[in-house]
N, C-alpha and C positions, 0 to 999 in steps of 0.2 A: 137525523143528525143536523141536517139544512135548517130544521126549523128550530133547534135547542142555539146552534150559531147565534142564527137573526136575533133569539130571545135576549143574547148576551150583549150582540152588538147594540140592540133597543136600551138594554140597561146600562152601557156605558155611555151612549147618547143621551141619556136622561139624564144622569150624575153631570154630563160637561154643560147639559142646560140648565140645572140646577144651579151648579155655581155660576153660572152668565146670571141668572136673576138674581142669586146672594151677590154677588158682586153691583147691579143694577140697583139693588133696593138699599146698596152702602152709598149711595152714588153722592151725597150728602159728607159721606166723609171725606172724599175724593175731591171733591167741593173745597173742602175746610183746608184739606193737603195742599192745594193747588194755591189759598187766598194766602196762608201759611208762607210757603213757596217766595210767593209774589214780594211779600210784605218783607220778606226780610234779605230779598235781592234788591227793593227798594231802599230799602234802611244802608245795607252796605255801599250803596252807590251813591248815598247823600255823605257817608260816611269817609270817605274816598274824595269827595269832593271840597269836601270840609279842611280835608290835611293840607 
């Protein structure tokens, strides 16, 4: 029974490192969210400044 556990525990620990690397190998989008982000908390604050 100890060792069918461990096999399960192993396969839920691969699936959460799994998505850590899909998430890692997005990291480019995450990237884009972020410049995204940036640029239009920029844009508001010129915009605000303007009035």
């Amino acid at each position: 029974m100890k060792v069918v556990l461990g096999g399960k525990n192993l396969l839920i620990g691969g699936k959460r490192m799994g998505l850590l690397t899909f998430l890692l190998k997005r990291k480019w989008i995450v990237g884009l969210l972020a410049v995204f982000i940036v640029i239009i908390g920029l844009f508001a604050t010129t915009r605000l400044d303007q009035e």
